[in-house]
C-alpha positions as CSV (number, residue, x, y, z in Angstrom):
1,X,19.5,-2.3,69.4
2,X,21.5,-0.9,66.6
3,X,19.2,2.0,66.3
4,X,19.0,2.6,69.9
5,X,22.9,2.4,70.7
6,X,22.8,5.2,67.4
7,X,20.7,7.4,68.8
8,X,22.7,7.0,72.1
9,X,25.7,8.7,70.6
10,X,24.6,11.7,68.5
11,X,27.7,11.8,64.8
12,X,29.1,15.6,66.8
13,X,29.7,14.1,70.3
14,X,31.3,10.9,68.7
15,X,33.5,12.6,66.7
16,X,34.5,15.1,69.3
17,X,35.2,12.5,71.6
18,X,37.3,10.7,69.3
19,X,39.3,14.2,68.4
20,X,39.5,15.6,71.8
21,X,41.2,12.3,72.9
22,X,43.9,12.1,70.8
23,X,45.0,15.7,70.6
24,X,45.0,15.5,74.4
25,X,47.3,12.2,74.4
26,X,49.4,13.7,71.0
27,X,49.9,16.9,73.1
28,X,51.2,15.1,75.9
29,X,53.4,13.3,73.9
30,X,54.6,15.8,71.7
31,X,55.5,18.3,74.7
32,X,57.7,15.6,75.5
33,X,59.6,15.3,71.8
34,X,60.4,19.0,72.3
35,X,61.3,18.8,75.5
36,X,63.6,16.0,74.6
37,X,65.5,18.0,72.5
38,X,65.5,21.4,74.2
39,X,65.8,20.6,77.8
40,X,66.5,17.2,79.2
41,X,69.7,16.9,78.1
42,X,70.8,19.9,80.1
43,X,68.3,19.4,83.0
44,X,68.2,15.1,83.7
45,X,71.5,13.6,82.2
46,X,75.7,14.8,83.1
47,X,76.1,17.4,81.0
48,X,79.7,16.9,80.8
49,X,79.2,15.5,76.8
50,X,76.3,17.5,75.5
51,X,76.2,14.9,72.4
52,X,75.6,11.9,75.0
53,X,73.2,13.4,76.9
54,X,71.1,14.4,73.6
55,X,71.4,10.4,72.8
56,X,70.4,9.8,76.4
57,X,67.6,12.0,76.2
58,X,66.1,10.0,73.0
59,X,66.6,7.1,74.2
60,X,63.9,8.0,77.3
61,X,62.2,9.1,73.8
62,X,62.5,5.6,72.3
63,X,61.0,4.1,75.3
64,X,57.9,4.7,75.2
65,X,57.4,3.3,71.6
66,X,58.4,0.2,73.6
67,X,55.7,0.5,76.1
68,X,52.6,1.2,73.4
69,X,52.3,-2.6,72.3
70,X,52.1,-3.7,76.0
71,X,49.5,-1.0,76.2
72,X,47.9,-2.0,73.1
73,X,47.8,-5.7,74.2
74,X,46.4,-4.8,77.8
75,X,43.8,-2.2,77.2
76,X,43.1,-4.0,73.5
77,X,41.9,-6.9,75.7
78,X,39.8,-4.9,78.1
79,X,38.5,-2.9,74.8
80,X,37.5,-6.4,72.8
81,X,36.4,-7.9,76.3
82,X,34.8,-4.9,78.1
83,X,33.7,-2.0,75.9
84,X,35.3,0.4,73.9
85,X,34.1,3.3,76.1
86,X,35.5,2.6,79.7
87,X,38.6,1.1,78.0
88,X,39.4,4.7,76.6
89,X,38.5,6.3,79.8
90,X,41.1,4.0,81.4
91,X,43.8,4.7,78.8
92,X,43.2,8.6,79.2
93,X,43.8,8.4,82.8
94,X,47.2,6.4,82.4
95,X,48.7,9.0,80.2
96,X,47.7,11.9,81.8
97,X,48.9,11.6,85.3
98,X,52.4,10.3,83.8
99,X,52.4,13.1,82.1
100,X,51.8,15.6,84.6
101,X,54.5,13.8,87.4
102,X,57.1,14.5,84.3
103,X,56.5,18.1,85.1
104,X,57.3,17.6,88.8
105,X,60.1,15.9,88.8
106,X,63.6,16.8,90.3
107,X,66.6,17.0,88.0
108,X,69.9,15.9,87.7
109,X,71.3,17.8,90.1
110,X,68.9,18.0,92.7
111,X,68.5,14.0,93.2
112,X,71.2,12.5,90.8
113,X,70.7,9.0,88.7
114,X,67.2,9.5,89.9
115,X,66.0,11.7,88.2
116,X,66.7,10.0,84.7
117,X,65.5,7.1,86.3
118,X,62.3,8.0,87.3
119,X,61.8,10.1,84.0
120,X,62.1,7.2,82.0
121,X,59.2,5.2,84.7
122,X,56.8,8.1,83.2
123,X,57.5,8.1,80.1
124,X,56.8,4.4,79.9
125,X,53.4,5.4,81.7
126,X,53.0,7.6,78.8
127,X,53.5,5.1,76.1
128,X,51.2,2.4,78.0
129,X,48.4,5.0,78.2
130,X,48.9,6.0,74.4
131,X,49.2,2.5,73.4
132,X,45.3,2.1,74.7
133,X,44.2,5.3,73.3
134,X,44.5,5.3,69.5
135,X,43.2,2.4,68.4
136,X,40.1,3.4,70.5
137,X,39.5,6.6,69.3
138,X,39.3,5.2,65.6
139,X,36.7,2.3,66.6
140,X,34.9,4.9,68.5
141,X,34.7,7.0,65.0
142,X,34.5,4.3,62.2
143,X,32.2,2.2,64.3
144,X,29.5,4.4,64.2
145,X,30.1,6.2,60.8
146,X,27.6,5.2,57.8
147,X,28.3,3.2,54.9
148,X,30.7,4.7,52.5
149,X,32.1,7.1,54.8
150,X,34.1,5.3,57.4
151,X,37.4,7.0,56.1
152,X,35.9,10.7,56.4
153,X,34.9,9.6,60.0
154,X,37.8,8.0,60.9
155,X,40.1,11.2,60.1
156,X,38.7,12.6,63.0
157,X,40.8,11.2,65.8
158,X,43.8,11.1,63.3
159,X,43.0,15.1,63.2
160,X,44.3,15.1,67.3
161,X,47.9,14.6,66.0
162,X,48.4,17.9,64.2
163,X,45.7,19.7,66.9
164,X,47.9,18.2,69.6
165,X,51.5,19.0,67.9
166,X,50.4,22.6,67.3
167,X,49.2,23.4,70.7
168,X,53.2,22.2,72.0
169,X,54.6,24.1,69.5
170,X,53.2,27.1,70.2
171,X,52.9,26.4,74.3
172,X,56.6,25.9,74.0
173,X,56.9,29.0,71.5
174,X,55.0,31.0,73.2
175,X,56.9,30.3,77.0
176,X,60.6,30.5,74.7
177,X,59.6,34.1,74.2
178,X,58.3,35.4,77.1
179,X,60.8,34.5,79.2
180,X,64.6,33.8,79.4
181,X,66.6,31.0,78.6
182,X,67.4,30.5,82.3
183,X,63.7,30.9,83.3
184,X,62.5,28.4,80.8
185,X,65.3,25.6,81.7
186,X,64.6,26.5,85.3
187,X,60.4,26.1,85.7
188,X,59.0,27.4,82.0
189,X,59.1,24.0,80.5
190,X,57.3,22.0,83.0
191,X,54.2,24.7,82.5
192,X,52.8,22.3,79.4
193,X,53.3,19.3,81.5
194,X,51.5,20.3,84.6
195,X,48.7,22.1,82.7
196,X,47.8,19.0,80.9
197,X,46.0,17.8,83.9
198,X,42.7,20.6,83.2
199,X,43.0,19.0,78.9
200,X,42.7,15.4,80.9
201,X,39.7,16.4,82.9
202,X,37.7,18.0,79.7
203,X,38.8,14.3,77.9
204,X,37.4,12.9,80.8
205,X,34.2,14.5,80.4
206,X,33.3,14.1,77.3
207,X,34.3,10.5,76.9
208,X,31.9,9.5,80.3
209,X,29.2,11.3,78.1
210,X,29.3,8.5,75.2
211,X,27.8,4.9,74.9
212,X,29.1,2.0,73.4
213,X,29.6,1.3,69.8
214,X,27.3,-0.1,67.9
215,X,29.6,-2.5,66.5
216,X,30.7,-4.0,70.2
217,X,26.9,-4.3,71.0
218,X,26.7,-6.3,67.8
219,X,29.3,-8.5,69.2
220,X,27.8,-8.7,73.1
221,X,24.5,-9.8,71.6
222,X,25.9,-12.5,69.1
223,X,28.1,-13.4,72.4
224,X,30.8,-13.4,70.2
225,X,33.3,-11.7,72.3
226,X,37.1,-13.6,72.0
227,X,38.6,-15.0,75.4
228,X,42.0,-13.9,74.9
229,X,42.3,-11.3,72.1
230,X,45.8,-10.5,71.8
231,X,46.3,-14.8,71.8
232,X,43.7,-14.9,68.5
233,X,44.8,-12.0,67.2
234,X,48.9,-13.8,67.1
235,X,47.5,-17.3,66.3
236,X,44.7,-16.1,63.9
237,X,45.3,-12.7,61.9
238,X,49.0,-13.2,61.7
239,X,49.4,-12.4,58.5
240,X,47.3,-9.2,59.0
241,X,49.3,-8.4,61.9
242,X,52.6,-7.9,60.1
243,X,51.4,-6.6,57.0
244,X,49.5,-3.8,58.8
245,X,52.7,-3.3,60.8
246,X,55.1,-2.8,57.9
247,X,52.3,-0.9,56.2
248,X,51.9,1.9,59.2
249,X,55.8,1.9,59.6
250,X,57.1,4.6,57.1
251,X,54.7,6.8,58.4
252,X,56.2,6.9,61.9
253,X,59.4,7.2,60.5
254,X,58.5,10.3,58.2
255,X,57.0,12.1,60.7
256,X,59.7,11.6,63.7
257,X,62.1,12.5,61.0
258,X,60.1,15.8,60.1
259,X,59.7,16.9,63.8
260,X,62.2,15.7,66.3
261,X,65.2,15.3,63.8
262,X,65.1,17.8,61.7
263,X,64.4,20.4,65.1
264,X,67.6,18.8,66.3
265,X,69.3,18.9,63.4
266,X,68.5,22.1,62.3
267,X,68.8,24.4,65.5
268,X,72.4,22.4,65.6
269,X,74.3,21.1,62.7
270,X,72.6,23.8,60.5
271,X,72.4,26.7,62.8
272,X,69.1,28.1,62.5
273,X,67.6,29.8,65.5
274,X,65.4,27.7,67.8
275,X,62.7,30.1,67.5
276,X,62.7,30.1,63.6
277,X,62.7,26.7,63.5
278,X,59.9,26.7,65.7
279,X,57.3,28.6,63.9
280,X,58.0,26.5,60.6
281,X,57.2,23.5,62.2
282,X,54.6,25.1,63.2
283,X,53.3,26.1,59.3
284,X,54.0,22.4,58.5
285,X,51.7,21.2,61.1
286,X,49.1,23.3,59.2
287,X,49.8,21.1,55.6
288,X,49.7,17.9,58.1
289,X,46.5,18.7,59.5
290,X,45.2,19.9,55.3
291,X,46.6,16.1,54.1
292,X,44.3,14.6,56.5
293,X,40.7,15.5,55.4
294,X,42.2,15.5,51.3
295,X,43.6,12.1,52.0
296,X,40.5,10.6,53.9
297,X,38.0,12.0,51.5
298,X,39.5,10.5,49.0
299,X,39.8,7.4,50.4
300,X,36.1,7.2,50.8
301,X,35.8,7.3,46.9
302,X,38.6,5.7,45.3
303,X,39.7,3.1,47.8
304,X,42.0,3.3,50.9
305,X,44.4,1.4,49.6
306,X,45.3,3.1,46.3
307,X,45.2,6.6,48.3
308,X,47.8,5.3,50.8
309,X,49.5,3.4,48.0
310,X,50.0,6.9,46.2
311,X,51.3,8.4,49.0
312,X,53.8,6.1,50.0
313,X,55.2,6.5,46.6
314,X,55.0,9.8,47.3
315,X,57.1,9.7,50.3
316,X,59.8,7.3,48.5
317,X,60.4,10.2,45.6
318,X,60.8,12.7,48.4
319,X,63.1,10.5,50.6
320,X,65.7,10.8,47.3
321,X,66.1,14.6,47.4
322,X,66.0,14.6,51.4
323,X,69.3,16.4,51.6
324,X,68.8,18.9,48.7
325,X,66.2,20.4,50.3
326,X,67.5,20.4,53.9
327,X,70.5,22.0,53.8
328,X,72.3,24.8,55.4
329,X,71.8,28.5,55.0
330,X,68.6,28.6,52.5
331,X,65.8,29.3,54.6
332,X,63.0,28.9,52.3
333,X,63.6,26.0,50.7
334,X,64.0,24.1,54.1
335,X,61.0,25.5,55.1
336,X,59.2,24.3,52.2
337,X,60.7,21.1,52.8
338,X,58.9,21.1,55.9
339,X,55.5,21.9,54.6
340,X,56.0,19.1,52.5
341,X,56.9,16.4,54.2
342,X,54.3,17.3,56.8
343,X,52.0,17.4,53.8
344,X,52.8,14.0,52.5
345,X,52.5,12.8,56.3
346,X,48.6,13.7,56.2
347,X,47.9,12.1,53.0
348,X,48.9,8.7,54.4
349,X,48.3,9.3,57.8
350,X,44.7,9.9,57.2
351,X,43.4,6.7,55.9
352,X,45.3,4.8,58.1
353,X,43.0,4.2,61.1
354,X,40.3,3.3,59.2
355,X,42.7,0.7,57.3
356,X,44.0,-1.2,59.9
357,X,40.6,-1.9,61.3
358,X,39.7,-3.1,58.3
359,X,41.5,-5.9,58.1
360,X,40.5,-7.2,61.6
361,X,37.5,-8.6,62.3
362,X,35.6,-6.8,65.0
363,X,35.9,-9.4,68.0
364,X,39.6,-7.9,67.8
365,X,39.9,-5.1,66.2
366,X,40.5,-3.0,69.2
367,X,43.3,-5.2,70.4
368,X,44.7,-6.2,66.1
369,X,44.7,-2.2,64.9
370,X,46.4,-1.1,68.0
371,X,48.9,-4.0,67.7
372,X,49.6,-3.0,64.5
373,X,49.9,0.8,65.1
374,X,52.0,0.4,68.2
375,X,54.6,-2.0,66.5
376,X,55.0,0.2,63.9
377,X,56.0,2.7,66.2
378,X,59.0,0.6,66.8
379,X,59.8,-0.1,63.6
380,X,59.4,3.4,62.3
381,X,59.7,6.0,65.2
382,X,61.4,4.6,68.5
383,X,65.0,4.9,67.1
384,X,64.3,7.1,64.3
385,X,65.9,10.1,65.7
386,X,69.1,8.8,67.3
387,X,69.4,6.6,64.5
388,X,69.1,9.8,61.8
389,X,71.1,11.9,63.5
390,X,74.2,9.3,63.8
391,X,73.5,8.4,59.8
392,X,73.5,12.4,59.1
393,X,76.7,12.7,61.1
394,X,78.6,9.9,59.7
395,X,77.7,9.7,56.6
396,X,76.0,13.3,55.7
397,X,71.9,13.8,54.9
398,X,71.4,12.6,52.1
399,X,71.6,8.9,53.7
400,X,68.7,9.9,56.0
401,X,66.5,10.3,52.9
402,X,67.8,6.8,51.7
403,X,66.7,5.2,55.0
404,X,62.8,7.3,54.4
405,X,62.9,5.6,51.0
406,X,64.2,2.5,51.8
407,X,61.0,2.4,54.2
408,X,59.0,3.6,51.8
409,X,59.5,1.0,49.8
410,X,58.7,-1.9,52.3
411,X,55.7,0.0,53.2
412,X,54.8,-0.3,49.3
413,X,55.0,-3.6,49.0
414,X,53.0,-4.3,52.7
415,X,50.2,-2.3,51.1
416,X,49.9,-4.1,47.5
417,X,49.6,-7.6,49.9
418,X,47.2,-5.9,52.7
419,X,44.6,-4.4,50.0
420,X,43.0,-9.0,49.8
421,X,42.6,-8.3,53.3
422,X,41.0,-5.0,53.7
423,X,38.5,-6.5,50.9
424,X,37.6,-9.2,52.5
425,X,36.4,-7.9,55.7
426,X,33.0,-7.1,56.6
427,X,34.2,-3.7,57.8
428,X,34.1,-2.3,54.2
429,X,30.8,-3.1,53.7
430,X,29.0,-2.4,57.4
């Protein structure tokens, strides 16, 4: 059965199915980062404090992170219960139609409290739908890759974050400079939102053309399959629960820093242009995407969780000199800054997939690596921005580096107690 379920899903159509969905859901949600910061304040909130309506605006940003363990729980059941495939099908067409009403909707003006209202209803649709999706899209990859190279496969759906955050960058870029200010606030910025619908149906497509996992057959035929997974999953694989939580956290909060804080910051407080700012993200997303395949590779050879390991410690040295390098009026050392930090994201963002489903077994890994994802989310992205920018204005910079580091350092410690588990599991091995 193995061998048929193999042959059933040829390595290129796995692993493009596995990228394609994740870039698709990263672009939707990314579009909506920018947008948070560029637009909504003026467009869905009372403009008559532009500092409150930027808050107001992050929150509906927060939200969602609040939504993705719900989604993890519900489609983590249907994905330990029913199949990895259809559950992934499901998850893409949550997102994507939430995504696409964001792009319809009325502002502020047009039909008042509504408007913020119903704007935070989709993005919750957003973060159900993403919740579902990523811990998916790595069993889909590291489920069917050969021995000894289950990191290597599972950087492929981690690669659909820097795909998907490149393509809104330079959708939004690209509309920024082709047409005026008034233009964009008026219809340019719901182009992304809308056009996400024709990315949806090619997702679609290529995810109806896969089978199921080998690993999930595995589980079918032993008739192994857990009643209630997110319940076992609690009562069961506590401890692997929270440690995989704390260890996925510092990531979320490096990268929120590195996109939606310092574009806020930095088009504000420090007065570069919009546009400038823009394009460097841009270049960064490029050392993010380069981290991924370095990091993953060398997972494979030296062990996943020395490679993360490094990297946090990494990410704590570079949280100390935060504010030396961001700083006003020295262009190329803040855009350096932004390469890397990017850089240091991909290096632990790439083994990271593959490490939280390794210390699950597979009767809930879908529903346990998702968990663990999704809370970290909270922990380490939902309030990040609001929360930097409020520590950068009261206190200056330099404390939003202590906060990365301070991170950094739980995440350290979550990773020296998580490594028993990741060696203990079957996963390593199969």
């Amino acid at each position: 059965m193995h061998q048929t379920d193999t042959a059933k899903n040829p390595v290129g159509r796995i692993l493009i199915a596995s990228l394609i969905g994740t870039m698709i859901e990263y672009f939707d949600f990314y579009i909506y980062a920018t947008a948070a910061v560029l637009v909504f304040p003026k467009l869905f909130f009372p403009t008559g404090n532009p500092t409150s309506a930027t808050l107001e605006s992050l929150g509906t940003f927060a939200l969602a992170f609040f939504a993705r363990p719900l989604g993890a729980a519900l489609f983590g059941h249907f994905g330990d219960r029913k199949g990895r495939k259809a559950t992934l099908v499901a998850a893409l067409m949550t997102m994507g139609p939430s995504t696409v009403a964001i792009g319809l909707l009325p502002g502020y003006g047009s039909i008042g409290m509504a408007a913020p209202i119903l704007l935070s209803l989709f993005r919750f649709g957003q973060g159900l739908g993403l919740g579902g999706e990523w811990g998916g899209a790595v069993l889909l990859a590291t489920e069917n890759a050969p021995p000894g190279k289950k990191a290597w496969y599972g950087m492929f759906p981690q690669l659909g974050a820097p795909l998907g955050f490149l393509l809104s960058s330079a959708t939004f870029f690209t509309l920024s400079n082709t047409m005026s200010d008034q233009d964009f606030l008026s219809f340019g910025w719901r182009i992304p939102f809308i056009a996400s619908a024709i990315l949806v149906g090619v997702g679609l497509y290529v995810r109806l053309k896969i089978s199921e996992t080998p690993d999930f057959v595995k589980i079918i035929e032993k008739n192994a399959r857990v009643k209630l997974p997110v319940a076992d999953v609690f009562k069961k694989h506590t401890r692997a629960i929270i440690l995989g939580t704390l260890a996925t956290m510092t990531m979320f909060l490096l990268f929120y820093l590195m996109t939606v804080f310092t574009l806020s910051w930095g088009t504000s407080a420090l007065h570069y242009s919009r546009t400038g700012f823009l394009i460097a993200q841009m270049i960064s997303v490029l050392a993010f995407g380069l981290g991924i395949p370095i990091s993953s590779f060398l997972a494979d050879r030296y062990g996943r969780g020395l490679i993360l390991l490094l990297a946090t410690a990494t990410i704590f040295l570079f949280g100390l000199f935060f504010s030396s390098l961001f700083s006003a009026g020295n262009w190329p050392v803040t855009a350096g800054f932004l390469v890397l930090g990017m850089f240091l994201m991909g290096l632990t963002y790439g083994p990271i997939g593959t490490a939280l489903a390794g210390i699950f077994p597979a009767s809930v890994r879908y529903t346990g690596s998702s968990l663990c994802f999704t809370l970290a989310g909270i922990l380490g992205a939902s309030l990040t921005p609001a929360l930097a920018t409020k520590l950068a204005t009261d206190y200056g910079v330099s404390y939003v580096g202590y906060y990365l580091s301070l991170a950094a350092a739980i995440t350290f410690l979550a990773l020296l107690a998580a490594r028993r588990l990741m060696k203990n599991n079957d996963f390593i091995q199969s």
